[in-house]
C-alpha positions, 0 to 999 in steps of 0.5 A: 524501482519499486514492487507491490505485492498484494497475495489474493488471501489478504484481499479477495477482489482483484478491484481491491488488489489493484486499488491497493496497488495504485495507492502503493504507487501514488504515495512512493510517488510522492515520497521525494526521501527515498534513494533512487538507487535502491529497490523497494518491495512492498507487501501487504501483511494485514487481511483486509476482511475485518474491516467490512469494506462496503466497496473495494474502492472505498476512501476508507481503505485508501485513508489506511493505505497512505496512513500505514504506507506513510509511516513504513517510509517514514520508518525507512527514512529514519534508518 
């Protein structure tokens, strides 16, 4: 079991909000270490703003999404 939670003030667009989401569920799929008996949130912290996104949909933000996402589970993990 999993969340994600994206608030509206750290991404504006509902196309970068859902964007955000899918990735969140892509790399937790493909996480095969985390336990099947807990339940994980995750929240975005980091506005988005500074990074001047041309598009919502950009690889640009999909790369620093599954970055970040991997080494918060890689910190998980470790624990």
């Amino acid at each position: 079991m999993f969340g994600a939670l994206v608030p509206k003030r750290f991404a504006k667009r509902a196309v970068t909000r859902n964007s955000i989401k899918r990735q969140i569920r892509s790399v937790l799929s493909e996480q095969t270490k985390l336990s099947e008996k807990k339940a994980y949130v995750v929240r975005l912290h980091k506005d988005l703003k500074s990074l001047n996104l041309k598009s919502a949909n950009s690889e640009v933000l999909k790369e620093i999404i599954r970055k970040d996402l991997n080494v918060l589970f890689d910190k998980l993990d470790n624990k």
